[in-house]
ZATIFI-461248 format. One record per atom (N, C-alpha, C): residue in one letter; atom name; residue number from 1; x, z, y. Coordinates in nm, 2 decimals, always signed. Layout:
BEGIN
+------+------+-----+--------+--------+--------+
: type : atom : seq :     px :     pz :     py :
+------+------+-----+--------+--------+--------+
:    A :   CA : NUM :      X :      Z :      Y :
...
+------+------+-----+--------+--------+--------+
END
This chain:
BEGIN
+------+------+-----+--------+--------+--------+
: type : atom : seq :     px :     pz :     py :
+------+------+-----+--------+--------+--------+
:    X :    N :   1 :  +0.08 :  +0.00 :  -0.12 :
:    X :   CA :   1 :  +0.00 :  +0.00 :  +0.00 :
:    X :    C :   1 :  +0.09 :  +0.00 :  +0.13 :
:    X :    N :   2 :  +0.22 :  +0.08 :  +0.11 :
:    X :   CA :   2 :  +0.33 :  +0.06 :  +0.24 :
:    X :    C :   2 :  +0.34 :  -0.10 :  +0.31 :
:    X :    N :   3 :  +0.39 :  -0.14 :  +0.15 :
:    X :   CA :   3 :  +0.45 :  -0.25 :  +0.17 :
:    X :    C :   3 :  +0.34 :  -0.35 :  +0.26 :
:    X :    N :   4 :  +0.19 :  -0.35 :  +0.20 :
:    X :   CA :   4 :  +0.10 :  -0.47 :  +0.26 :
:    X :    C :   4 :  +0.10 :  -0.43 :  +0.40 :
:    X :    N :   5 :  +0.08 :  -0.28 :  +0.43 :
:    X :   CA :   5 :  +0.04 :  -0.22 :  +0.60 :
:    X :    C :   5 :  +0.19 :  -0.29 :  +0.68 :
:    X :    N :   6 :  +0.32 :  -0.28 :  +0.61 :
:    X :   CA :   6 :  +0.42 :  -0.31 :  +0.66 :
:    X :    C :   6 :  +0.39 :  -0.51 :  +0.71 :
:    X :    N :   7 :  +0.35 :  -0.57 :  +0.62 :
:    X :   CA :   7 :  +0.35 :  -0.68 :  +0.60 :
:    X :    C :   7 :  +0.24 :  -0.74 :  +0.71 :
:    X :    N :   8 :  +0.15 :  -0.66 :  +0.69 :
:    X :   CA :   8 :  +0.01 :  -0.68 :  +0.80 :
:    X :    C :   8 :  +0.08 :  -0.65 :  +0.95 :
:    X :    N :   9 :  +0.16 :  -0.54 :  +0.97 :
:    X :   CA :   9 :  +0.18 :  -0.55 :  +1.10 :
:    X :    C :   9 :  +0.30 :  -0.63 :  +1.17 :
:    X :    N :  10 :  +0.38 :  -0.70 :  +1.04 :
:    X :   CA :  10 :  +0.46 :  -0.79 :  +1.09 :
:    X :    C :  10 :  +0.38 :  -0.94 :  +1.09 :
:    X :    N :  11 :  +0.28 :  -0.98 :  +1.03 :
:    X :   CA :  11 :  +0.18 :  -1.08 :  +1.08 :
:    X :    C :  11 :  +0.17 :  -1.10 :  +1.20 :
:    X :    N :  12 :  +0.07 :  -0.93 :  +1.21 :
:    X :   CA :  12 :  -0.02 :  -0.89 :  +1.37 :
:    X :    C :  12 :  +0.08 :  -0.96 :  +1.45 :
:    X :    N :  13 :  +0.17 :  -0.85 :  +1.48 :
:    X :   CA :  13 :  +0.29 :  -0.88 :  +1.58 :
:    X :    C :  13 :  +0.32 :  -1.03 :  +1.59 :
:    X :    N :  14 :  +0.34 :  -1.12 :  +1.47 :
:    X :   CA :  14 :  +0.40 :  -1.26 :  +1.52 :
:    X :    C :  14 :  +0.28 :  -1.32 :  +1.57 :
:    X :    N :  15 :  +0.11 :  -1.31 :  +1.52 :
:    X :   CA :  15 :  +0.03 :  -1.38 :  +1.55 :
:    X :    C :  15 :  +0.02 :  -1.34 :  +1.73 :
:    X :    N :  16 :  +0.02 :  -1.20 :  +1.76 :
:    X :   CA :  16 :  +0.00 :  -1.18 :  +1.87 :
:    X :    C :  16 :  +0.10 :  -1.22 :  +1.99 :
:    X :    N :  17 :  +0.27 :  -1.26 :  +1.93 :
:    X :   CA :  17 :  +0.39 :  -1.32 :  +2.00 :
:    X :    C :  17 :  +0.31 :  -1.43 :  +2.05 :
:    X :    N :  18 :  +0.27 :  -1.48 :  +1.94 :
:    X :   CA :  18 :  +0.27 :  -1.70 :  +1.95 :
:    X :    C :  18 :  +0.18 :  -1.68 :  +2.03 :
:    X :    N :  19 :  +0.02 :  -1.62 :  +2.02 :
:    X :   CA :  19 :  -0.09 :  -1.61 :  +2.12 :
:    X :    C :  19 :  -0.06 :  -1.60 :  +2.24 :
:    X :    N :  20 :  +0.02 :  -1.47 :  +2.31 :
:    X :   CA :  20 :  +0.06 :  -1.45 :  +2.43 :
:    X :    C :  20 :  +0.18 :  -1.59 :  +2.48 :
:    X :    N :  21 :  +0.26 :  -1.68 :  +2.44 :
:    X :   CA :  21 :  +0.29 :  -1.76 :  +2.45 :
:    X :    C :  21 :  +0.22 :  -1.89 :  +2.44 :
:    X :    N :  22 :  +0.12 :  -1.92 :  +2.39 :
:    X :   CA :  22 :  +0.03 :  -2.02 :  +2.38 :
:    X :    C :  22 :  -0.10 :  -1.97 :  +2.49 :
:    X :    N :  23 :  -0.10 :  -1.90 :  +2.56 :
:    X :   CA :  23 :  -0.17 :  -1.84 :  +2.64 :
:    X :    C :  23 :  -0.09 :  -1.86 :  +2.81 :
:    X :    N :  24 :  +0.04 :  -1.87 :  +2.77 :
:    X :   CA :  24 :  +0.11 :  -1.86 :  +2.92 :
:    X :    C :  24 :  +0.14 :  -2.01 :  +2.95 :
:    X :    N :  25 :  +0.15 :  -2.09 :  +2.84 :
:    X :   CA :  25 :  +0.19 :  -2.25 :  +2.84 :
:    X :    C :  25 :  +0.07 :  -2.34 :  +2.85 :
:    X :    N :  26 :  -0.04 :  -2.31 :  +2.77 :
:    X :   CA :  26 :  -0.22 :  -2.34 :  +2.82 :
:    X :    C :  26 :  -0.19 :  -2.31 :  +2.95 :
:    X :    N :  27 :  -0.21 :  -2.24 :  +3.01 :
:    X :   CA :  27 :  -0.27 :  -2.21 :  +3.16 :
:    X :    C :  27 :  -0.12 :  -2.23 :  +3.23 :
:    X :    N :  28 :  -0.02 :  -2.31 :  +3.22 :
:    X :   CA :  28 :  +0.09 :  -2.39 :  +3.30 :
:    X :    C :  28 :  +0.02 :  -2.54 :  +3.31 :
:    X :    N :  29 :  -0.03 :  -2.56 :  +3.20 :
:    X :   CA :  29 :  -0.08 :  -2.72 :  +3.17 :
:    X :    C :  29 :  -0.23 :  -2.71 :  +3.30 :
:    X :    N :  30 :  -0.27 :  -2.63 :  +3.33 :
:    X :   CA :  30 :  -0.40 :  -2.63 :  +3.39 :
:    X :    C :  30 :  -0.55 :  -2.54 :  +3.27 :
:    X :    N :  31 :  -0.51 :  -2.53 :  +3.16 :
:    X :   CA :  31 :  -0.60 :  -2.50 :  +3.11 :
:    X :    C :  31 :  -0.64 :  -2.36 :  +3.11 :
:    X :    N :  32 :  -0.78 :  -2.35 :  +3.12 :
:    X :   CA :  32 :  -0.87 :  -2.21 :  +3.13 :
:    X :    C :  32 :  -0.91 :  -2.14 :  +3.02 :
:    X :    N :  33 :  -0.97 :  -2.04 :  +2.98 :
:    X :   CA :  33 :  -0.99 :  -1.95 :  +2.89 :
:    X :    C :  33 :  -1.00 :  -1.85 :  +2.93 :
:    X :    N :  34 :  -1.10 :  -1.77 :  +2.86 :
:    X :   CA :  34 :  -1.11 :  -1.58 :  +2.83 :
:    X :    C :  34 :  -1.02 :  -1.53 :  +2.76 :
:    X :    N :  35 :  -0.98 :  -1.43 :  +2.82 :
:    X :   CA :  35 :  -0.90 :  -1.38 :  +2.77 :
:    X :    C :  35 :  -0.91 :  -1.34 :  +2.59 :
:    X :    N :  36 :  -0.81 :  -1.37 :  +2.52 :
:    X :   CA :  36 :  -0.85 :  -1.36 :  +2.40 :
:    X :    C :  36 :  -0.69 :  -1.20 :  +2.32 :
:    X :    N :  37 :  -0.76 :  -1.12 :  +2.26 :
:    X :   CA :  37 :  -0.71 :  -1.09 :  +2.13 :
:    X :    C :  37 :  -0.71 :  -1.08 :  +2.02 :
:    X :    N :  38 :  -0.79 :  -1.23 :  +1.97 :
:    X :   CA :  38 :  -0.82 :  -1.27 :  +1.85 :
:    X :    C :  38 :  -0.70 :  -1.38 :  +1.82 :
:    X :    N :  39 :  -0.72 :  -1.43 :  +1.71 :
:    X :   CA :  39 :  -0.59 :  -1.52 :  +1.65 :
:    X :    C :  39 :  -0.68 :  -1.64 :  +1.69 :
:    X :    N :  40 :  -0.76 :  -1.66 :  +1.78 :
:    X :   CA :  40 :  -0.77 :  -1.83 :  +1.85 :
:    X :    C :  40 :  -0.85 :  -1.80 :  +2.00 :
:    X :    N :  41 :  -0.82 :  -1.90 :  +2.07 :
:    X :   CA :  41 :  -0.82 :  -1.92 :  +2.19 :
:    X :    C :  41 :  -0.95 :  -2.04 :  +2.24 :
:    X :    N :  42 :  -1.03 :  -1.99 :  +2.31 :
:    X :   CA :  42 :  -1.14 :  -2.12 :  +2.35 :
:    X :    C :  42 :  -1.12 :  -2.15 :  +2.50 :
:    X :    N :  43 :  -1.10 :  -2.30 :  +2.48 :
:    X :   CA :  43 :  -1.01 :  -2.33 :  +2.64 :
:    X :    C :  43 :  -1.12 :  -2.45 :  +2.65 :
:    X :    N :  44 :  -1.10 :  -2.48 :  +2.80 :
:    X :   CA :  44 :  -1.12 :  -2.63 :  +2.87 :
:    X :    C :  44 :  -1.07 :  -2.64 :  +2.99 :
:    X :    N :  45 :  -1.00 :  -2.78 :  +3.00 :
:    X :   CA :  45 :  -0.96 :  -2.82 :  +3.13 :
:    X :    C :  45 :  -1.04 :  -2.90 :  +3.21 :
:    X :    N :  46 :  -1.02 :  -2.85 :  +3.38 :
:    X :   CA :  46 :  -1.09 :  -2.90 :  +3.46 :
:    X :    C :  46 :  -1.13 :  -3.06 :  +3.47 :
:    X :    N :  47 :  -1.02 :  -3.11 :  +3.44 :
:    X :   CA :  47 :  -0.98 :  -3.29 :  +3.46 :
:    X :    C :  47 :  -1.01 :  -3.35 :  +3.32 :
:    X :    N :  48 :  -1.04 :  -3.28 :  +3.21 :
:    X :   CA :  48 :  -1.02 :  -3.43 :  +3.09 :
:    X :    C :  48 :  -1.16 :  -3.33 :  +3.01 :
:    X :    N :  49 :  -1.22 :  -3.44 :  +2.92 :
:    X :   CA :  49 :  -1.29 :  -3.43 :  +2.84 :
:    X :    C :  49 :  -1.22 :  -3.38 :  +2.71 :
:    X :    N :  50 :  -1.34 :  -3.23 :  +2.68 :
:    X :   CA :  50 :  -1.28 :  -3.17 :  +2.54 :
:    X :    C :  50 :  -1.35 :  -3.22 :  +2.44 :
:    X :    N :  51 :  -1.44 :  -3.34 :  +2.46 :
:    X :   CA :  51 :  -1.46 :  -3.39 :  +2.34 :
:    X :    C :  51 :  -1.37 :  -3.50 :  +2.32 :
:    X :    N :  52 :  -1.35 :  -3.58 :  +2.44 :
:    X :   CA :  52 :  -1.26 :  -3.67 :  +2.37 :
:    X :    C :  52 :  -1.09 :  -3.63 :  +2.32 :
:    X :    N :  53 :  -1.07 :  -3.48 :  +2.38 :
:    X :   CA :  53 :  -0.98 :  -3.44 :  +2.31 :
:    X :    C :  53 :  -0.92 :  -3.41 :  +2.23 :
:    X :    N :  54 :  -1.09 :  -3.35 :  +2.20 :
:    X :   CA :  54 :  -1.09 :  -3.30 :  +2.03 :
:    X :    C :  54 :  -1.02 :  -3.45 :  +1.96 :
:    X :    N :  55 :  -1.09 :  -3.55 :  +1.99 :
:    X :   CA :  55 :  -1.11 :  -3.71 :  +1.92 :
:    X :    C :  55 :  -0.99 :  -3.69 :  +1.89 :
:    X :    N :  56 :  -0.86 :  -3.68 :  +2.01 :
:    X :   CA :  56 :  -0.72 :  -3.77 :  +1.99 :
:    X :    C :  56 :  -0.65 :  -3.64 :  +1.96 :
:    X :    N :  57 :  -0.69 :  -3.52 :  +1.91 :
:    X :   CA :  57 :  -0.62 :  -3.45 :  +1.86 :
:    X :    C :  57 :  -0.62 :  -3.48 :  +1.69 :
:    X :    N :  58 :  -0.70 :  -3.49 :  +1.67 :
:    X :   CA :  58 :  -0.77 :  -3.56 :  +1.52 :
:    X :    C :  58 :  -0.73 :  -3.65 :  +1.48 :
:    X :    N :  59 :  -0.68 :  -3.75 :  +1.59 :
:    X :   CA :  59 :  -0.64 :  -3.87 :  +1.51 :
:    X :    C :  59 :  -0.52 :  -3.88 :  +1.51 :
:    X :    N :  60 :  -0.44 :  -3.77 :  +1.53 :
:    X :   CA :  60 :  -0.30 :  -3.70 :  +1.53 :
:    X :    C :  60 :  -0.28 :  -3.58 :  +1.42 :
:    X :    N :  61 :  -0.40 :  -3.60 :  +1.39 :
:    X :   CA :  61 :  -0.36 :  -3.49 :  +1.26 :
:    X :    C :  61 :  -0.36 :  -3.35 :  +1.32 :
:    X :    N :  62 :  -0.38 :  -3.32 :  +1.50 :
:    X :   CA :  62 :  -0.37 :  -3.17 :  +1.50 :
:    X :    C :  62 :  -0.56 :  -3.10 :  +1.50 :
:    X :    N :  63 :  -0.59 :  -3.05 :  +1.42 :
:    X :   CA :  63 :  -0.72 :  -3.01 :  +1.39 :
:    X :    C :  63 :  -0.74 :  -2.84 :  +1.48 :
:    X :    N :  64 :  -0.82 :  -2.90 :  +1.56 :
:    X :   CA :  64 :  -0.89 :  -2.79 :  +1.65 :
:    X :    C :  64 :  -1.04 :  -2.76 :  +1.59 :
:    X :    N :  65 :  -1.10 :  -2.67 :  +1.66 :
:    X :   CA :  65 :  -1.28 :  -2.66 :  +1.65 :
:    X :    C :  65 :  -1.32 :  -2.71 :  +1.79 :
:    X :    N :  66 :  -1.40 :  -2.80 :  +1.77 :
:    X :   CA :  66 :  -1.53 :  -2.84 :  +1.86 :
:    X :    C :  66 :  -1.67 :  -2.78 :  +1.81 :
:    X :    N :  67 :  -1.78 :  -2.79 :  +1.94 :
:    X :   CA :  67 :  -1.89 :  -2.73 :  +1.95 :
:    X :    C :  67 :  -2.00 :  -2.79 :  +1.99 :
:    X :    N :  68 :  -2.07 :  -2.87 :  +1.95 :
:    X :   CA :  68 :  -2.16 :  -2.97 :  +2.02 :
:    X :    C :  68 :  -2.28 :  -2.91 :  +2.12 :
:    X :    N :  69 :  -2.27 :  -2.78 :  +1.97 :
:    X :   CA :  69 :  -2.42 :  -2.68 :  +2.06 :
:    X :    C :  69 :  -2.32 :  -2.55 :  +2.03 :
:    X :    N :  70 :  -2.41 :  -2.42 :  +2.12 :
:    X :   CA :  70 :  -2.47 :  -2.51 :  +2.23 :
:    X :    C :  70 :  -2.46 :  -2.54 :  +2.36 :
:    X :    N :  71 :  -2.49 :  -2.61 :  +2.44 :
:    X :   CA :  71 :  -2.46 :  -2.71 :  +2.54 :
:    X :    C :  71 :  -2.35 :  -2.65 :  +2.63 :
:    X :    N :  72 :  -2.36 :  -2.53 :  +2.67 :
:    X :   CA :  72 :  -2.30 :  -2.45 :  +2.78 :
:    X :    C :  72 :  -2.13 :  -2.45 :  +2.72 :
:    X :    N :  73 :  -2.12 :  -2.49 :  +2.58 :
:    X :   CA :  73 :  -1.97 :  -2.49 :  +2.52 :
:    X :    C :  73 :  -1.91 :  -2.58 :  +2.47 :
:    X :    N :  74 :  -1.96 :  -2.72 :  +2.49 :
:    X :   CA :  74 :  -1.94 :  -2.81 :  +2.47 :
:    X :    C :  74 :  -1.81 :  -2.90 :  +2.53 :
:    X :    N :  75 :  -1.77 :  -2.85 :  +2.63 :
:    X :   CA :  75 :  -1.68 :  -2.86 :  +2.71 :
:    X :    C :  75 :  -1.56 :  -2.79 :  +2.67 :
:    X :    N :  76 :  -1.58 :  -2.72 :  +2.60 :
:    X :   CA :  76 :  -1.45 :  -2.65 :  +2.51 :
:    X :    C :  76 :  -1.36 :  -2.65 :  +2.34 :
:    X :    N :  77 :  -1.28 :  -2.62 :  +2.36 :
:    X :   CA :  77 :  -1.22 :  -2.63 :  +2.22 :
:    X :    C :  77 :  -1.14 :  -2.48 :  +2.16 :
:    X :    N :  78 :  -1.19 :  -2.46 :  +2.06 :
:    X :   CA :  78 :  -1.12 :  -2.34 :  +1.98 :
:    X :    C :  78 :  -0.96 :  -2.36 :  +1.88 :
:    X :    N :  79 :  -0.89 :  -2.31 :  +1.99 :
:    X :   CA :  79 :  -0.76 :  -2.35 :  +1.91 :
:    X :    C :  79 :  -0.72 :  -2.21 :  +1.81 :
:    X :    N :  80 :  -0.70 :  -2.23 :  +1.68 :
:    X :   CA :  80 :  -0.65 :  -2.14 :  +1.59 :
:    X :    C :  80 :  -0.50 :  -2.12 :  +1.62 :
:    X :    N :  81 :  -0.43 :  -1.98 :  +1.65 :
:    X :   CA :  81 :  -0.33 :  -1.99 :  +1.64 :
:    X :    C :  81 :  -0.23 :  -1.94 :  +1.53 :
:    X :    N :  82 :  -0.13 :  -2.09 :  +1.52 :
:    X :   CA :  82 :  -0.05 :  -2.11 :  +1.39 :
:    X :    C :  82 :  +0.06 :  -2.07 :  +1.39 :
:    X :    N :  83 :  +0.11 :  -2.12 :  +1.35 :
:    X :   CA :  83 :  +0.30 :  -2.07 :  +1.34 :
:    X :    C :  83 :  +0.31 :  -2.13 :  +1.50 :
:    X :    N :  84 :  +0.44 :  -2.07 :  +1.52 :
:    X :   CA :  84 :  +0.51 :  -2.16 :  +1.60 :
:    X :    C :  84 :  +0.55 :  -2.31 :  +1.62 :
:    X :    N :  85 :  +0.62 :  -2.38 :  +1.52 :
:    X :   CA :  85 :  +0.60 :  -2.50 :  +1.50 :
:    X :    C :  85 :  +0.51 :  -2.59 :  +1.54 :
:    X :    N :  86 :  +0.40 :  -2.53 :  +1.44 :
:    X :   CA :  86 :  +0.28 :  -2.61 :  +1.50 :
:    X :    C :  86 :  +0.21 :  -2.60 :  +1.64 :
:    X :    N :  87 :  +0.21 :  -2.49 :  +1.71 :
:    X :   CA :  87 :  +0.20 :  -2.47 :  +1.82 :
:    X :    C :  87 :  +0.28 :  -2.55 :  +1.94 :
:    X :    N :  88 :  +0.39 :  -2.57 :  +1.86 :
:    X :   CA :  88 :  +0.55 :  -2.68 :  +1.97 :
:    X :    C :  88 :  +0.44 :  -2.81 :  +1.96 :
:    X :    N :  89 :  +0.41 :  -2.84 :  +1.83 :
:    X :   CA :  89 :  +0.36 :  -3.00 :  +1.81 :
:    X :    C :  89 :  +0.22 :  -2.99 :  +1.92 :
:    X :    N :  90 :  +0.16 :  -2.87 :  +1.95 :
:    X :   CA :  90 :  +0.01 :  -2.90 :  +2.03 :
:    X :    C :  90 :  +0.08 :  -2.93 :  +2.14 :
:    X :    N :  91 :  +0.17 :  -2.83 :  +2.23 :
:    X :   CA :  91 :  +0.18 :  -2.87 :  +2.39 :
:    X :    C :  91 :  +0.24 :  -3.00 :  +2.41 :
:    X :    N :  92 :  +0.35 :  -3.04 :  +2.27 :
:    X :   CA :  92 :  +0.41 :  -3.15 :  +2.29 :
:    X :    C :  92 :  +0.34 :  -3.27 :  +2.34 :
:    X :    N :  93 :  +0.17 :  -3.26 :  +2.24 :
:    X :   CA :  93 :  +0.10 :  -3.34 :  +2.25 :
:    X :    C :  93 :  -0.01 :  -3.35 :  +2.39 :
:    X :    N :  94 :  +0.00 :  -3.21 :  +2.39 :
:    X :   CA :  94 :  -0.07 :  -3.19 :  +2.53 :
:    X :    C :  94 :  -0.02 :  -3.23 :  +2.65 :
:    X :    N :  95 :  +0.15 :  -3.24 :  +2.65 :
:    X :   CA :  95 :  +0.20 :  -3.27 :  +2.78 :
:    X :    C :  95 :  +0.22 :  -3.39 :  +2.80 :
:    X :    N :  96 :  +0.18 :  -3.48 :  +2.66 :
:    X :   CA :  96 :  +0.20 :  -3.63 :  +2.71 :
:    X :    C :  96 :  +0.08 :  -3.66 :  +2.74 :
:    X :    N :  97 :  -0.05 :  -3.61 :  +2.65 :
:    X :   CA :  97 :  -0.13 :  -3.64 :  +2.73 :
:    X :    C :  97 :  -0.21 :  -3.63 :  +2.88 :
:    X :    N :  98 :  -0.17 :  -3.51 :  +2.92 :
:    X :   CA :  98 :  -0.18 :  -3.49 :  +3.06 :
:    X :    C :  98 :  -0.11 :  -3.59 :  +3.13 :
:    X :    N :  99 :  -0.05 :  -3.65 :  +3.08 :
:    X :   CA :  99 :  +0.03 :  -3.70 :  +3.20 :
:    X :    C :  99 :  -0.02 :  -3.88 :  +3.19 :
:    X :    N : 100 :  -0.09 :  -3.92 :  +3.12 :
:    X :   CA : 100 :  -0.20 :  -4.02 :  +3.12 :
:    X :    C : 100 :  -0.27 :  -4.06 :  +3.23 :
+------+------+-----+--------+--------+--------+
END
C-alpha cells in the first residue's frame, strides 16, 4: 500500500507539473480557460474556431474532446493532460497554427 500512495503521488505531482505549464503556455498563445485542478483543461480562443480546431487537430492525430451541446460550450475544447511530450507536439502544433 506504501509503495502505490508513493507512486500515486509521484503521478499527482507530474500531472499537476505539466498542467501548471500547459496552463502558462495556453494563455501566452491567447488562450482562455477556468481555472483547472483536474488532469484536463477547457479552453477557447478569441480569434479561431474550436470546432474547426478540434477538425485539424484530428487530422494530425492530436485527439482532444469537443462538445456540440450544449450550445453555451461549443466554442470550446477539453484538452486531457498527457506526458510532456505529447503536450510539446500540441503547442508545437498550436504555434503554427496561430500563425495562419
Amino acid at each position: 500500500a506504501v509503495q502505490n500512495a508513493a507512486y500515486l503521488q509521484e503521478i499527482t505531482a507530474r500531472i499537476v507539473k505539466t498542467r501548471e505549464h500547459t496552463k502558462q503556455v495556453l494563455a501566452e498563445m491567447g488562450f482562455r480557460f477556468p481555472d483547472s485542478k483536474s488532469n484536463f483543461l477547457f479552453v477557447t480562443h478569441p480569434e479561431i474556431s474550436m470546432v474547426q480546431l478540434f477538425a485539424d487537430l484530428r487530422k494530425e492525430g492530436i485527439i482532444v474532446r469537443h462538445f456540440d451541446k450544449p450550445e453555451r460550450i461549443r466554442e470550446y475544447l477539453r484538452i486531457t493532460i498527457g506526458t510532456d511530450a505529447q503536450m510539446e507536439s500540441l503547442f508545437a502544433f498550436l504555434r503554427a497554427y496561430l500563425k495562419k
